[in-house]
Structure formats: C-alpha cells, structure tokens
N, C-alpha and C positions, 0 to 999 in steps of 0.2 A: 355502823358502816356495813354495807353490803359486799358480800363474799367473792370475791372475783372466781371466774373459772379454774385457776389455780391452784386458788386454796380450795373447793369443790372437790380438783381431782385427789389432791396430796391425801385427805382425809379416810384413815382408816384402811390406807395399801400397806403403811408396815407393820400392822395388824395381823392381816391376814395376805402376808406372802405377797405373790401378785393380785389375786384377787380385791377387787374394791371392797366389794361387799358379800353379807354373809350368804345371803342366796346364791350368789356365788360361787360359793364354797362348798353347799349342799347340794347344788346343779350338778358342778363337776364328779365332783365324790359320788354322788347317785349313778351315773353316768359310768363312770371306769368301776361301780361294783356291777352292775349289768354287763356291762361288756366284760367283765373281765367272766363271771358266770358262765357268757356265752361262750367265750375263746375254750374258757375252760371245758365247758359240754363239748363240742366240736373238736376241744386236743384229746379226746375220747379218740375219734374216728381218725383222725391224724396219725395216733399212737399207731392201730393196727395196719394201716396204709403202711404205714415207715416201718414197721415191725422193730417196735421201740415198746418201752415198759409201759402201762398206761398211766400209772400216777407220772410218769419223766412227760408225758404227753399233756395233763392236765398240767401239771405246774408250769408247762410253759404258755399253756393258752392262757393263764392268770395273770402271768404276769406280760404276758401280749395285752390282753384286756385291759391292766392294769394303766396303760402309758397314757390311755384318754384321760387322766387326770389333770394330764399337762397339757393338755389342747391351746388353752387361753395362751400361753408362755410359748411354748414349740410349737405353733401346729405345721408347722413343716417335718417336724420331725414323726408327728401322729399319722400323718400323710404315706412316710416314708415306710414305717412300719404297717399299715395299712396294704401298700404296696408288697411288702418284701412279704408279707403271709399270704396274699392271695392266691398261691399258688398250693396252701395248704388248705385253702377254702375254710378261713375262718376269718374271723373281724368285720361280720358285713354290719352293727351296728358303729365300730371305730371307723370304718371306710366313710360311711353316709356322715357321722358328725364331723370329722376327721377334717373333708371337704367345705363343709359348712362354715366351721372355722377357718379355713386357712382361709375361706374368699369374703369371711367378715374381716381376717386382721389386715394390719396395714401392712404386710407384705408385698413386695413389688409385685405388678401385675403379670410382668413376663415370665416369673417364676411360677405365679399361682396358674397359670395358664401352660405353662411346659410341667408342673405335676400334675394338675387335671388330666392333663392329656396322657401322660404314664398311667397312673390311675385308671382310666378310660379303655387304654389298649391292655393292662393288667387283666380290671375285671371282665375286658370283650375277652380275651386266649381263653381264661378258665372257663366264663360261660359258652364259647361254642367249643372248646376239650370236654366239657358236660353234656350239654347234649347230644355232642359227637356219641357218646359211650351212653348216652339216652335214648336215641334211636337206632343205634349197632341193638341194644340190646329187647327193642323192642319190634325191630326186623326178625332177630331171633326166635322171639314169641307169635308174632303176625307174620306168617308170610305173606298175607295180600296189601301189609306195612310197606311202600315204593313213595318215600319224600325225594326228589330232587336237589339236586345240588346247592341251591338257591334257599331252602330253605332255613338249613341249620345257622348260616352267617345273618341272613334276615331275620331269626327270631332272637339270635345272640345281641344282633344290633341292637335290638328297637329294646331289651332285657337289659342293656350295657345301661344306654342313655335312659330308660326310666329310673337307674338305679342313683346314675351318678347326675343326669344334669338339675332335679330339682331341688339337693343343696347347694349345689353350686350356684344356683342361679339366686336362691333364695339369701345365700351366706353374702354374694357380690348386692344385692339390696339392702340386707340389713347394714354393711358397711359401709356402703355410698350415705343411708341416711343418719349412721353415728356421725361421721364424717362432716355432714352436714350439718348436724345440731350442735357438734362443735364449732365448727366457724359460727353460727350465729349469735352461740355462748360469748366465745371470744370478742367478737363486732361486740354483741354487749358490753361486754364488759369494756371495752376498751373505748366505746362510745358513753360507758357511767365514767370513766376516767377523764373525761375530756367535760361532759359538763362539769364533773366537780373541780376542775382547773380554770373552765368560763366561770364556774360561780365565785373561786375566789379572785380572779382578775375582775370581776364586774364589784366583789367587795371592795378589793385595794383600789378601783375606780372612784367607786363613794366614797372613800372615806379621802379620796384625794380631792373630789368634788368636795364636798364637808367641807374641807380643810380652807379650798379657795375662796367657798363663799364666803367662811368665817373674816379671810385677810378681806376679802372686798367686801365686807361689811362693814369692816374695825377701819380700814381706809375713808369708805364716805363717812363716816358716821366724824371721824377725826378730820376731813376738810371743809365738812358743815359748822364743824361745832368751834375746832380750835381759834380758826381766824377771827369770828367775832366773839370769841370769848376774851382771846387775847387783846384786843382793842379797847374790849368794855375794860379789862385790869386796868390798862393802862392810862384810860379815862379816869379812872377812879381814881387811881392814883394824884391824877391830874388836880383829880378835884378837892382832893383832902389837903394838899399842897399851899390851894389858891383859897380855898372857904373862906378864907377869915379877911384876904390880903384883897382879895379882885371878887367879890359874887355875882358880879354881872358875868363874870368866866366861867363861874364854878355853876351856874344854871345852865349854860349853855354847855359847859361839858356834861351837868347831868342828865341835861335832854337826848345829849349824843348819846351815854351811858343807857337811857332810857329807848331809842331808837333801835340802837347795836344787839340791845338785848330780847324787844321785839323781832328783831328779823332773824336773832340766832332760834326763838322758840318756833320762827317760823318754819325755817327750814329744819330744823328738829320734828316736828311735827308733821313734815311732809313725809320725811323718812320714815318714821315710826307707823303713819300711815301706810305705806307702801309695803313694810313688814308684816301688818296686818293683813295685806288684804288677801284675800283668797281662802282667809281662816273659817272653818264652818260658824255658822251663829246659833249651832244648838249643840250643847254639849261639849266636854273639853276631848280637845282633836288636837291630834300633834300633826303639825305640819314639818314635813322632813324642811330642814338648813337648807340644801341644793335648791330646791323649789322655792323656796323665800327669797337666796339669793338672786336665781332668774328672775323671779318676779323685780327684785327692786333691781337691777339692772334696766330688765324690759321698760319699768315706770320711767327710772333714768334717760332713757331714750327718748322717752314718749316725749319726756318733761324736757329734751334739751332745747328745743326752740324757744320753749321760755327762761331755761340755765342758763349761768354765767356762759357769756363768749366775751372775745376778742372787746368788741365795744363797752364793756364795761368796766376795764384795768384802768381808766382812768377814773371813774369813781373810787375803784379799789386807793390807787393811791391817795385818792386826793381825802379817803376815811383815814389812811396812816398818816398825811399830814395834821389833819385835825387833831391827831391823838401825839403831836408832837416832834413826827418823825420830817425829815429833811430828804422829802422824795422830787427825783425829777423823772420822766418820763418821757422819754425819747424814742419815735416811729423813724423806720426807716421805709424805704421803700413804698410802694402802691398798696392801700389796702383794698383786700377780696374778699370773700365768700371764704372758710373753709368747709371742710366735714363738721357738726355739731361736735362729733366727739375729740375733733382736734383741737375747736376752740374750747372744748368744756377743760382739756386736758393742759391746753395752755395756761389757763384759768389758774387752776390751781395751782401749778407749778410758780406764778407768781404771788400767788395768792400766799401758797407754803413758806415761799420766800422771807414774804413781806413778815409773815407771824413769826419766822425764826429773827429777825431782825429786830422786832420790838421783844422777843423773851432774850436773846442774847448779848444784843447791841445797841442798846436802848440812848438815842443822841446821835446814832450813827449819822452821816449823812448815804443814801441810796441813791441810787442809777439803776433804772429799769427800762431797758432797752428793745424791742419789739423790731426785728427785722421780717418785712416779705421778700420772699425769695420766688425766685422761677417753679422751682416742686419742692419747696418748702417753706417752713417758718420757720424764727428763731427766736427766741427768750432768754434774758438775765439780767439778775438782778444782782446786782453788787454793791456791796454796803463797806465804807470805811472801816478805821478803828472807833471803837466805843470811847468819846470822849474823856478825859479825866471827871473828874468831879457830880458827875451824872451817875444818879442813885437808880439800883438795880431794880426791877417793878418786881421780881422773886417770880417769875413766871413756872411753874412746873416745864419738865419736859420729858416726854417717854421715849425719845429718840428714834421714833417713827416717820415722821417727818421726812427724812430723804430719803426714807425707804420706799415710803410711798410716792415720794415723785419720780422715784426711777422704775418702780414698777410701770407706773403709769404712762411712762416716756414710751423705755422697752416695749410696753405692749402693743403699743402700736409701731414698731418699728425707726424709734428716732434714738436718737443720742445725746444722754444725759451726764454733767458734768458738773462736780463739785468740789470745793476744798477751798482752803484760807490763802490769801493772795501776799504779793511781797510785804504790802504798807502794812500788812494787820489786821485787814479786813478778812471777806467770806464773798467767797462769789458763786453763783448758782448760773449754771447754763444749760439751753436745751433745746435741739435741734427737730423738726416735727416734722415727715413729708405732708404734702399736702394734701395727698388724696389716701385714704385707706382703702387697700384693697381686700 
C-alpha cells in the first residue's frame, strides 16, 4: 500500500525533536555553532563598548549565537532576539537566517511582515548611527571630507534592504513552494484514496454482476429444461401404465416422449450455444460470467421473434393435456401485439405453472386464463385439488420455480401472485404492463 502524506510527515519527527530529518539536525547545529562564534567574537567589542568584563561579553554573544538552533520551532522568537542585539551590532549571520526562516514557516503573514519591518528599521538606526560616527570621523581626518545630508540615510538605506530583503524575499519563496508541494502531496493522496474506493465499488459491482448472471443463467436454463422434462416424466409414466393394457397408447405416448425430448435438447442446445459464443477458438480463455451472461440475454433477444409468445399457450396446453392433465384455456379480451419480452415473460409464467401442476398436482383439473387489458395483460393458472387415487409421477423439485417467475414479473414492472386457494388448489397470477419502458 502506498504511504499517504501523513504517514511521510509522522516519520522520524519524534526521533529527532522537531526536525524531520537528520540533515536537519546538522544544518541547524552547523548554523548556531557559527553564529554563536560570531556573537561570541563581536561580545569581544561589545564588552569594552559596555565596559563590562570580556569573558561576561563573549558568553553572552554565545549564547545569543546559540538561539539559531531553534529557528525551524521559534523563528519568531530568533527574529526577536535578532532584533533586541542589534543595537550591540552583533548577530548579522542570526539576523539574515533568522528572516529567511521566519518567511519560510507558516507564520501568519501580518506578523512576518510587522517583524520584517522592525528588523528593517532596527538594522537601518544602527547602520546610519555607523556611519554617522564613520564620516564624523573621517571629516576629522579629511578636511576637504563635505558629504551632504542625503548621503548617510541613502547609503544606510540601500545597506538596510541589501541586507534584509534577499532572505526575505527568498524565505517568502521557498515557503509558498513547500506550501505548494504539500497541497499536491495531499490532492494525491487523497485522489489515491478515491480510486482505491472506485476500485472496490467497481469490485462489489462485479461481483454483484457475477452473481446476476449466475440467477439469470440458472433461470433460462431451468425454463428451458424443466417444462419438457417434466411432460416427458410424465409421459413415461403414462406409458409404462398402459404398455401392456392399450399399445396403440403407449406408441403414441412414446412418440410424444420422443418429440418433448427432441425439442428439450433443442432448446438446450440453443442455449449452451449462446454460452459459447464469443469464446476464443485458439487456446483456453476464460471468458468473465457478466459477458457470457449479456451475451445469452443479447441472443435472447435477438431469438425472441422466433421464442415462446402469447400464441403459443395453447399448444403449451394442449402438450399438458396429451400428457393427462385436464386443462381449459380461456382468453379474454382483444388480442395484440405485445413487447417480445412481455410475451416471452408471460410464456413462462404459464409455462412454470403448467410444470408445478404436473410435479405437484398430477389429475388436477387447471384454468388458465389470459386476460388483454387497456396497458396490460393478465395470466393464471389455477389448478384444483390433486384427486384421490392418482399416483404421484415423484417429480424432483428445487423450489426455484416461483422464484423465478416473480423475478421475472417484478423485472419488468408487473405484479405477481401466488399461493394455495380455499378448495385446495394453488393459484398462480400475473399482471404485465404492456409496454416496457
């Protein structure tokens, strides 16, 4: 994982004090033992100015010297003392870094700009009090020595600002550009924070993708297969019944048997096609789930003008009567045109029907009902009680079934209804707009 700006800074500060880092450490320290040197040579001249002891003179220019150690941490306060000795004319190496720092840290601008300015009028009094007692004393030696008034404050000035404005100015640049490589630190980082939150939303996407194709695979694949699988059982059954008693029956149920079972490998085969395709043909390639399932949706689509619609629920029934069952088939209303996918979807919903009614209810008698409506359809199928004495065909069931036809409702917007009725039956209902939008 990559280091955010954070953790960069945290690294190695309580190590060493404030300092980040070791060059750090050695900058400073290099730094206040020079100055403190110089404080110290100049509390030399200070001493006998002040008519003070000279060692009482040097230890204090040392430890004047000494306070640039802490520039990074105070430099308001390096500033300060900067200021407060200029009047003993010592510190011009703490003065010039002193500055440099205070308008590198983050320091409010109004302050670093009201000490500049102290600083500024500090070192201008000393320098033109210098060469005030520079030229007194050089008039002294020259007499034909006649500067004008203009001169001492003119050379004091332009001596003031060469001394102070080029770390200032330099200190206010190096801080504007840390400044700056911090914000884009940070933007970084916090722009790697955000793709790494798009990449695991765009994971928990696929893997919710995955997941749908998976049910909308295990859905067609179960209202391809189920309904003529369950018809061929129950043919079979039909036929082992009758073999011996009727075989003029038992041929024509095993033709049926023979039929049902052709058109279930057909449409098996379509599908498993549709799976396929898109697969490379050289070499083994994994084709991601999501893609396989657009694909067999996409074919779905392609394939619905030739899919189950609306006009073929009455062959649907009239295959469950062959196979024994007691269906009627009752339209209401004017038939039209729907969406492909409204009739593909009505389809199976009687289709699902029809198959839970031969695995559960085998004898039943059924009522499947077809209403066209103004901006909808309607479908159900409702089946009695399972007669006495009617032996059970053992059909498997995975309990998918109404799962799958309320997905299928809901997805397009209609309203799906199920459950066991007074007499003992099971009724299946579902209401479909007619247009998808």
């Amino acid at each position: 994982m990559t280091a955010t700006g954070a953790d960069r800074g945290a690294g190695g500060v309580g190590t060493w004090w404030w300092w980040g880092r070791r060059r750090g450490v050695v900058l400073d320290v290099g730094l206040a033992l020079v100055s403190a040197l110089e404080c110290g040579l100049e509390g030399i001249g200070f001493a006998e100015k002040a008519s003070l002891p000279v060692p009482l003179g040097v230890l204090f220019g040392l430890l004047v010297g000494s306070v640039l150690l802490v520039r990074r941490r105070w430099p308001i306060a390096v500033v300060l003392v900067s200021i407060a000795v200029a009047p003993a004319e010592m510190g011009f190496l703490m003065g010039i870094v002193g500055l440099y720092s205070l308008a590198a840290s983050d320091v409010p601008r109004r302050i670093t700009a009201l000490l500049a300015g102290m600083s500024t009028v500090a070192v201008f009094v000393v320098t033109v009090v210098r060469l005030r007692q520079d030229v007194a004393q050089a008039d002294v030696d020259q007499q034909d020595f006649d500067p004008s008034g203009w001169y001492v404050p003119v050379v004091g000035l332009f001596m003031t600002l060469g001394l102070n404005a080029p770390p200032l100015l330099f200190g206010l640049y190096i801080g504007a550009r840390r400044r700056l490589m911090e914000s884009l630190r940070e933007r970084a980082d916090s722009l790697e924070q955000e793709l790494s939150l798009l990449a695991d939303r765009a994971e928990q996407r696929a893997q919710w993708a995955r997941q749908e194709e998976r049910t909308r695979i295990a859905r067609e694949m179960h209202d391809v297969v189920a309904h003529r699988v369950s018809l061929m059982v129950v043919h079979a059954a039909a036929l082992q019944a009758v073999a011996l008693k009727d075989p003029q029956k038992a041929v024509r149920n095993a033709a049926l048997v023979g039929d049902m079972g052709r058109q279930a490998l057909t449409e098996l085969r379509e599908m498993l096609g549709v799976l396929r395709e898109g697969s490379a043909p050289v070499g083994p390639a994994v084709v991601p789930l999501a893609a396989v399932g657009r694909a067999a949706a996409a074919a779905a689509e392609a394939a619905a003008e030739d899919g189950p619609c609306l006009d073929a629920l009455e062959a649907l029934c009239e295959q469950s009567r062959l196979a024994g069952a007691a269906v009627e088939f009752v339209v209401r209303g004017e038939a039209r045109a729907y969406p492909p996918e409204v009739e593909r979807t009505a389809y199976r919903v009687v289709q699902e029907a029809l198959t839970n009614v031969h695995k559960h209810a085998a004898g039943a008698e059924v009522v499947v009902r077809l209403a066209h409506r103004e901006a909808e359809v309607a479908m159900q199928v409702e089946n009695g009680p399972c007669p006495a004495g009617v032996a059970d065909v053992c059909l498997p069931s995975g309990g998918n079934g109404l799962v799958g036809m309320r997905e299928r409702v809901l997805r397009l917007g209609g309203v799906f209804v199920s459950g066991a009725t007074d007499v003992g039956g099971f009724k299946v209902s579902a209401v479909l707009p007619a247009s998808v939008g």
